[in-house]
GUNU-427173 format. One record per residue: z, y, x of N, C-alpha, C, O in turn. Coordinates in steps of 0.001 Angstrom, whole numbers, plus 500000, padded with zeros to 6 digits. Atoms other than C-alpha are relative to their C-alpha. Last residue first. Layout:
N
ZYXZYXZYXZYX...
% end
This chain:
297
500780499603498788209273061774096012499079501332499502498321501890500295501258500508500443211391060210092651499608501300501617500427502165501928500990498735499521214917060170093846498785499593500025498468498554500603499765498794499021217005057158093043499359500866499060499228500903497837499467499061499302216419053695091395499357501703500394498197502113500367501087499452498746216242051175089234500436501083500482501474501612500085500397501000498728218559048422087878499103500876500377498356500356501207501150500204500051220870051220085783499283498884501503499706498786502655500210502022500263224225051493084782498726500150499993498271500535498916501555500811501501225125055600085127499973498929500469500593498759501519501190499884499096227471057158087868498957499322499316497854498977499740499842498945498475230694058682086477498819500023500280498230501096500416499925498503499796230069057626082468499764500855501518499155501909501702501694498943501366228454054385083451500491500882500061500350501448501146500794499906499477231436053352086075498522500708499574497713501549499966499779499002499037234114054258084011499277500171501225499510501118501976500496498837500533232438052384081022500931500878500942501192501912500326501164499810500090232317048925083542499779501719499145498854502403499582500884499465498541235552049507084910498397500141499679497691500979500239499345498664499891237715049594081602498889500265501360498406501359501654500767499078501016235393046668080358500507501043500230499956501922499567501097499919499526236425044566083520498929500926498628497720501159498625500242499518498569240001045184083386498275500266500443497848501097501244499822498610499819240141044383079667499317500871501547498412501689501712501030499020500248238628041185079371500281501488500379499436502213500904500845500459499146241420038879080786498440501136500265497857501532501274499903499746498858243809040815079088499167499525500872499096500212501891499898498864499977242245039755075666500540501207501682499918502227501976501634499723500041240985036549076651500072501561499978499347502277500668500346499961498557245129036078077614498321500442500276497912500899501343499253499040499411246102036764073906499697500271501810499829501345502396500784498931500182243043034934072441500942501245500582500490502379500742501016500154499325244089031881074352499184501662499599498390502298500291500109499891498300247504032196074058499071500480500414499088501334501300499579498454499608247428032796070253500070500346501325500027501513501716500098498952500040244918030160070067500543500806500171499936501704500753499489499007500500246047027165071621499826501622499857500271502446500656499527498437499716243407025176071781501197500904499336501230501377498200500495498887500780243923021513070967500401501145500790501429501346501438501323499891499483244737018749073398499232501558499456498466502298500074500661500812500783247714017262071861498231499913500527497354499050500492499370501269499278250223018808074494498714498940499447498333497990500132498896500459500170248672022458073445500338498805500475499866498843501611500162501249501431246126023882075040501030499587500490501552499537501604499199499633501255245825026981077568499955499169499083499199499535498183498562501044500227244366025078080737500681500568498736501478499733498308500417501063500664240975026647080303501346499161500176501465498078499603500074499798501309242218030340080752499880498408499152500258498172498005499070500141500950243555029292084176499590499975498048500097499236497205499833501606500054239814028505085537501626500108499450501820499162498686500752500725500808238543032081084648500490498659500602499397498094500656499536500196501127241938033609085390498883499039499426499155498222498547499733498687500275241949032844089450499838499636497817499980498530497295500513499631501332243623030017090544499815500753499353500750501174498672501011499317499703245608030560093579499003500335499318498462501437499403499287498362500003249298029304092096498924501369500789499260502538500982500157499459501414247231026381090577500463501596501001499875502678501022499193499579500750246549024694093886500115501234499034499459502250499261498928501102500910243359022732094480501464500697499703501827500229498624498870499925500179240941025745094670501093498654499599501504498351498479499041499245498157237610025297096315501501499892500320502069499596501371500963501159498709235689023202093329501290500139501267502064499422501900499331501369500067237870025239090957499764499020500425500423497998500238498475500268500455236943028609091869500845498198499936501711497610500584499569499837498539233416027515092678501665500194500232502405499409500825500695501329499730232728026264088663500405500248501735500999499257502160498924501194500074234407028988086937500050499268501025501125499194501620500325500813499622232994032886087656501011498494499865502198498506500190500172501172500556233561034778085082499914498658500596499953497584499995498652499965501156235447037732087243499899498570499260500842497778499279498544500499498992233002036911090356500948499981498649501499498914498378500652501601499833229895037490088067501114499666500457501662498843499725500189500736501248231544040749086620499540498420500049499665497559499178498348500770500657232936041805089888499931499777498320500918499727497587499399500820499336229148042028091341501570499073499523501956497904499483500706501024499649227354043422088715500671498442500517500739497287500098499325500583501714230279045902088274498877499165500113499576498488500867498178501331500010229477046099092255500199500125498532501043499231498470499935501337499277225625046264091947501445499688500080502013498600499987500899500957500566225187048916089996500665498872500057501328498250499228499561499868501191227445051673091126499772498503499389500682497805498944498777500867499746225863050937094213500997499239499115501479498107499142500474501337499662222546051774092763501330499203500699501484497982500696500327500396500945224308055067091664499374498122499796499622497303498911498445500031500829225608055960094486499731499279498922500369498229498839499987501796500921221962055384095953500956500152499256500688499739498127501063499895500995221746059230097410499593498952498816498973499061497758499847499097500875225451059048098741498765500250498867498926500510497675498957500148501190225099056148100271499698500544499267498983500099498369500870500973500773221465057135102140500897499730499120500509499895497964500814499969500477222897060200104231499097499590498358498533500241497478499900498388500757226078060275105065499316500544499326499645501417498522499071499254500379226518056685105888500241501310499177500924501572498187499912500654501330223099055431106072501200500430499415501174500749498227500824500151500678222470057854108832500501499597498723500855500408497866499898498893500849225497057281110275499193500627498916499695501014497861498491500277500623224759053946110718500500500928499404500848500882498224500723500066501579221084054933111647501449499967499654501813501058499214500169501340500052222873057076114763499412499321498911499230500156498025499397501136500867222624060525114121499536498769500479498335498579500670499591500843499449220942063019116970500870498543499071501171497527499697498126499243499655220336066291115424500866498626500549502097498644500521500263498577499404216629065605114897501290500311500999501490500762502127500336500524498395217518061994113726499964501041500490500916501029501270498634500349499736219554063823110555499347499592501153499834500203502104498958498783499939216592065420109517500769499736501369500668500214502498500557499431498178214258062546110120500721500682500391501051500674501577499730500719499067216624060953107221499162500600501537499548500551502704498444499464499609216468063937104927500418498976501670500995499366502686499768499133499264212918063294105076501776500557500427502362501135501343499400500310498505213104059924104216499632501286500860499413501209502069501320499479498864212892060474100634500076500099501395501008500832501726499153498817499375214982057584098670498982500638500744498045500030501261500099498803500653212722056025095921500968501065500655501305502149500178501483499820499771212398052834098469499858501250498935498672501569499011500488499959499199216140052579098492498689500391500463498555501006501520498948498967499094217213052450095451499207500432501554498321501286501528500864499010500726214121049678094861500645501154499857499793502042499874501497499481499334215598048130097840499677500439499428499203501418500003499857498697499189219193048042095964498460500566500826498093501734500950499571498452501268218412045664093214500109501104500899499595502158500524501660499951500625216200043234095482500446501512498936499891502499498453500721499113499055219438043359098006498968500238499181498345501187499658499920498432499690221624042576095094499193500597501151499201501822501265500697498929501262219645039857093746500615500944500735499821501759501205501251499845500012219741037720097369499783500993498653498769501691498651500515499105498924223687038754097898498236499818499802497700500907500013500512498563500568224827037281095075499110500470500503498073500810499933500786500254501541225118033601095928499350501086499383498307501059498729501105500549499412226499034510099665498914499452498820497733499205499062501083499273499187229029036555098117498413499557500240497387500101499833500131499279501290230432033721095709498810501167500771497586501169500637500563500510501047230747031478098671499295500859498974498069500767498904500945499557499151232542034325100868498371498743499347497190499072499460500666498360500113234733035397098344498665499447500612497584499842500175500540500072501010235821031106097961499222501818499626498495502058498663501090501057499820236373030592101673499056500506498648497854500766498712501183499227499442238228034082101669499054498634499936497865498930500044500687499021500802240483032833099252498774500529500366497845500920499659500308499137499090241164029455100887499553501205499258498534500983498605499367499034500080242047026687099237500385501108500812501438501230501438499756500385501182239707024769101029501367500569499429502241500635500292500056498954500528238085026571103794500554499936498602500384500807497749498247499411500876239134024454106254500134501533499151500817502543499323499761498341499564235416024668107937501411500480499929501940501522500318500660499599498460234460021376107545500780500734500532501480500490501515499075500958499588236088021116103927500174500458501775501026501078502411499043499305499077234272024206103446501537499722499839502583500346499663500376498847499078230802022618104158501709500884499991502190501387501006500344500583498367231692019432102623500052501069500390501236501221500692498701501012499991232620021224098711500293499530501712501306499918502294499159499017499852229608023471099554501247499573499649502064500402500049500140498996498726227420020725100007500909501138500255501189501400501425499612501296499129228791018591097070500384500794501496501414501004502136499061499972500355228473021477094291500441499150501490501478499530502034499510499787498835225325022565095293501648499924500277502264500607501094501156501425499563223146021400092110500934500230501547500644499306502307499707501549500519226088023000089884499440498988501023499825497834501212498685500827499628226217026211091488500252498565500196500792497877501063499084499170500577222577026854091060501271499344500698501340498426501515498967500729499607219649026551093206501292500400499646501841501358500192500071501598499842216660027510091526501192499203500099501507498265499366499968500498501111218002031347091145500161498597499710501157498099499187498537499756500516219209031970094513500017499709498286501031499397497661499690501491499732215504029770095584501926500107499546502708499171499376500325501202500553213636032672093581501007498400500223501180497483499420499438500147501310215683035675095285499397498721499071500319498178498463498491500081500515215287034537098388500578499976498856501424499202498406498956500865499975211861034053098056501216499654500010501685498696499396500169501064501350210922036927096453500651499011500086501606498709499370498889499418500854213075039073099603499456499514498640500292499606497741498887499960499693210617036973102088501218500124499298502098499267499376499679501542500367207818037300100331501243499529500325501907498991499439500293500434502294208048040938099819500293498955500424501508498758500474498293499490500426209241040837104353499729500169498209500630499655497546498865500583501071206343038765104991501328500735499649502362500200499249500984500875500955204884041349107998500966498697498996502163498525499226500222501154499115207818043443108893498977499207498945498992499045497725501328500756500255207562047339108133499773498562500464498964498425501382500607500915498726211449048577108723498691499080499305498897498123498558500538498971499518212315051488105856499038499358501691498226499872502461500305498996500757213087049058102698498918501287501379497831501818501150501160500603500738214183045710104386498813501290499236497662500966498943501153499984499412216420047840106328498614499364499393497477499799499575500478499066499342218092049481103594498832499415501386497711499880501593501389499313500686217983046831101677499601501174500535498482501657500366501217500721499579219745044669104609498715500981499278497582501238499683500568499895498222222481047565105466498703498847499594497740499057500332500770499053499160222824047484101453499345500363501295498245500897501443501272499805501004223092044331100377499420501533500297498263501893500514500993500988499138225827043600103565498618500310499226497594500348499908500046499901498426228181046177102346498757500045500221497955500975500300500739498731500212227857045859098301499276500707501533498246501356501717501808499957500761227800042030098536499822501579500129498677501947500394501407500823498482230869042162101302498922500007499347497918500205500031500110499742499220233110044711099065498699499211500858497666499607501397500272498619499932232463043433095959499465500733501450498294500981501738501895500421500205232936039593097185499411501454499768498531501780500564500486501134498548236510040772098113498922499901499978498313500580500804499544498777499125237490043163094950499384499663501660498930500455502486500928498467500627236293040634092308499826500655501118498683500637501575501284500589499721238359037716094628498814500565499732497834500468500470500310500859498280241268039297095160498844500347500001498262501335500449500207498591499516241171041119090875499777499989501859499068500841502394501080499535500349240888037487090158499564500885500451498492500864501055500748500425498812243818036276092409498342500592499192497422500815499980500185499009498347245619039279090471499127499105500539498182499734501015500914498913500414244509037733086798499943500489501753498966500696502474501435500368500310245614034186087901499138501304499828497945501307500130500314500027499064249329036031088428498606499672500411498130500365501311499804498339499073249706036962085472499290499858500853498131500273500835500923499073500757248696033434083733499850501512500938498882501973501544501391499614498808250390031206086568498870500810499284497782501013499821499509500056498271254211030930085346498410500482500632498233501295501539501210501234499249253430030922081503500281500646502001500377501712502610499011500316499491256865033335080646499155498566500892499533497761501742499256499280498916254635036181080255501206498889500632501946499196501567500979500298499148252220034214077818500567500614501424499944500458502474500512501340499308254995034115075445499172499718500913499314498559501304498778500210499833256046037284075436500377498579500306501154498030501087500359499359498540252125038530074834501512499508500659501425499798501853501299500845499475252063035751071838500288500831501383500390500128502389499853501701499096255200036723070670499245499700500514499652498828501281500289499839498669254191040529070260500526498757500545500647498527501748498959500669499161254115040366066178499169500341501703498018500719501920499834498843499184251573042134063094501611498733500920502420498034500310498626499419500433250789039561060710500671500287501340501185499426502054499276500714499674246975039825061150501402500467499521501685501518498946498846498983499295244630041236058835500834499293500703501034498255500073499216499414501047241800039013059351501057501311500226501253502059501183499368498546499589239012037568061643500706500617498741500024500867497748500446499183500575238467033585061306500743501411500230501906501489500626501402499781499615239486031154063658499249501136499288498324501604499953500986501166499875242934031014063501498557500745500243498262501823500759501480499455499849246078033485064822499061498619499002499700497589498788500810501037500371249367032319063371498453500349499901497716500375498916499031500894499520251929035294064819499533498466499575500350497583499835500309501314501247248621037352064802501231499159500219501179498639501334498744499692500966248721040226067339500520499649498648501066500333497782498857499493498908246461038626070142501587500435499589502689500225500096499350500974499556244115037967067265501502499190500416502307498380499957498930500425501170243277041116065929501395498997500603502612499123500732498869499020500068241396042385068954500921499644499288502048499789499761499588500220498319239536039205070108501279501270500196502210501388500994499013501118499903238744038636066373500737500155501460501713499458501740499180499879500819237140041992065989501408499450500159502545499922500187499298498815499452235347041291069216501232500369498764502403500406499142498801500786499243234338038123067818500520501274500720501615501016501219498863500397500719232778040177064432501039498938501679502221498606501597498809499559500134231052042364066526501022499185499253502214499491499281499335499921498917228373040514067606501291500712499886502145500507500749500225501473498441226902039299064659501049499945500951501949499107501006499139500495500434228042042374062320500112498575500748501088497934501138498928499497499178225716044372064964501218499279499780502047499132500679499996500715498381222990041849064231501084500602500415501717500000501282499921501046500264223220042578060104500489498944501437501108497885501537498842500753500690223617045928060411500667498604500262501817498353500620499218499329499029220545046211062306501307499616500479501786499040501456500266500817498955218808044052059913500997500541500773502057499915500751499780501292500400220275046136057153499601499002500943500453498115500881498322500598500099219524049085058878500769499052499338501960499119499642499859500704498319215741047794059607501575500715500167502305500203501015500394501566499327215142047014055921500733500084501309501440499182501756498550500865500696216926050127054591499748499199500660500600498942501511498724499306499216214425052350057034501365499262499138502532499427499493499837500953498927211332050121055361501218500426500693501782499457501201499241501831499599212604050537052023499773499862501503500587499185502130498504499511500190212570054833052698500569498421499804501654497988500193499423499806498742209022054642054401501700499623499667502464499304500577500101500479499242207753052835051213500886500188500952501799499380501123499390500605500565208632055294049065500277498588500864501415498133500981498435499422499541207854057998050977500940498820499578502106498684499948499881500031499236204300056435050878501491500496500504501947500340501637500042501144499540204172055744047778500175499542501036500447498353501199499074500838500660205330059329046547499548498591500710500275498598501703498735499041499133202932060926049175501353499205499474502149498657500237500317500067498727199910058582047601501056500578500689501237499850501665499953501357499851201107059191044330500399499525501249501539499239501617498636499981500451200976062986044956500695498693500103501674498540500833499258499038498832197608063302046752501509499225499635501987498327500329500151501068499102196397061252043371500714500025501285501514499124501538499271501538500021197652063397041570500262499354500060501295498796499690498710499646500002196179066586043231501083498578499494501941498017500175499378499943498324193405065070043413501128499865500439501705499008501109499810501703499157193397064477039644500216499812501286501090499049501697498548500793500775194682067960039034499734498441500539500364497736501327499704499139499363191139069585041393501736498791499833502265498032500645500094500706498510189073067130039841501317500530500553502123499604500646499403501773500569189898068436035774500180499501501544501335499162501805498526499515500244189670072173037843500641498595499417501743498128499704499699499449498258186390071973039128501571499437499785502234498787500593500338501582499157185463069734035587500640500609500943501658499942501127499342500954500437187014073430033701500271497917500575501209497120500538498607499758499103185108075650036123501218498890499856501892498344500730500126500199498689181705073849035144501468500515500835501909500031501877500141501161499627182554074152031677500000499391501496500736498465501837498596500367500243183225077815031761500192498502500123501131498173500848
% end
């Protein structure tokens, strides 16, 4: 009986120990899962609080800097309607988005496509380098040269001077984003189509689009998101206001004194933003937001 009784003293302590051990460990698990929503928390309240402000704002008849209830009014949008070059600044935007779009999505494809199915010795180095020296060389360091160049050219206030600028900046990431599209496409469909006589054009047409969609997808909200912010070429290119797209109007909104005028500024940030957050989650839902690609082989 003794000997069952020790079996059995061990048996409870185990057991208690077991228990502890399960308790300490649950206990544990349950601060660390506060810890990392409280961090979480803590980063989402980060970024969300100027969004807050970017909504409130707009309908604030004495916006300031901090996010509140506002006192509910539509002067600010009534006022910004009678600014002569606000509106209109958004359309040369939607131009210039819509313009560079088109020629980066074009031209990035016919190259990644060939860069992708034509074997030329250096062609990696080639499409590194490009993309390395589109990094290196920013707006700023090429401000002169491309000022001269589309003087030259009479490209100065010029819309297409300033698409085709902007383009020519893009165009080395978007071919690097689309070749990997490209190189997960299977090129049997493509012998297919030679069989039966297709041109590549068609080819790429009926063929290769449709299988990238998604990599296209990519690259133009890519594209008319850099073009939308873009400041520094805009206002190099552009000497009159009534071409000016919104990112170089937004910075004229101040008062006589110098100061920002907020209700303008958060009333026009607010339209300014819209267009390109309505396109980016109608692009994800249709065709997904991703930098890699296709059809796995």
């Amino acid at each position: 009986m003794s000997g069952t009784s020790v079996v059995e003293t061990r048996e409870r302590k185990a057991s208690t120990v077991s228990a502890r051990s399960a308790a300490s460990v649950t206990v544990r698990a349950v601060l660390a899962r506060i810890g990392r929503y409280t961090f979480l928390s803590a980063v989402l309240g980060f970024f969300a609080l100027p969004l807050l402000w970017l909504a409130t704002a707009p309908f604030d008849s004495q916006p300031t800097l901090t996010a509140s209830i506002p006192e509910f009014t539509l002067d600010n949008f009534r006022t910004l309607l009678d600014n002569p070059y606000a509106l209109p600044s958004l359309l040369n935007s939607i131009y210039l988005a819509a313009g560079a779009a088109i020629l980066v999505v074009s031209f990035a494809a016919l190259a990644a496509y060939a860069l992708s199915r034509v074997r030329v010795p250096g062609r990696d180095a080639l499409l590194y380098g490009l993309l390395l020296l589109s990094s290196i060389v920013t707006g700023t360091a090429t401000m002169v040269p491309l000022f001269e160049l589309a003087f030259r050219l009479n490209l100065i206030d010029s819309r297409l001077g300033v698409i085709l600028v902007l383009s020519g900046g893009l165009l080395p990431a978007a071919i690097f984003i689309l070749k990997d599209f490209m190189d997960t496409t299977p090129t049997s469909y493509e012998e297919s189509a030679r069989v039966f006589g297709a041109s590549p054009l068609q080819i790429v047409r009926h063929i290769v689009v449709p299988v990238v969609r998604p990599g296209l997808a990519t690259v133009t909200v890519w594209t008319v998101a850099n073009v939308w912010g873009n400041f520094l070429v805009p206002f190099l290119l552009f000497r009159l206001p009534d071409k000016q797209p919104a990112a170089v109007i937004v910075y004229t909104l101040y008062t006589e004194g110098g100061q920002a005028n907020l209700a303008l500024l958060s009333t026009f940030s607010l339209l300014y933003s819209l267009p390109v957050v309505v396109m980016f989650i109608f692009v994800s839902s249709r065709y997904g937001f991703r930098f890699h690609g296709g059809i796995k082989r």
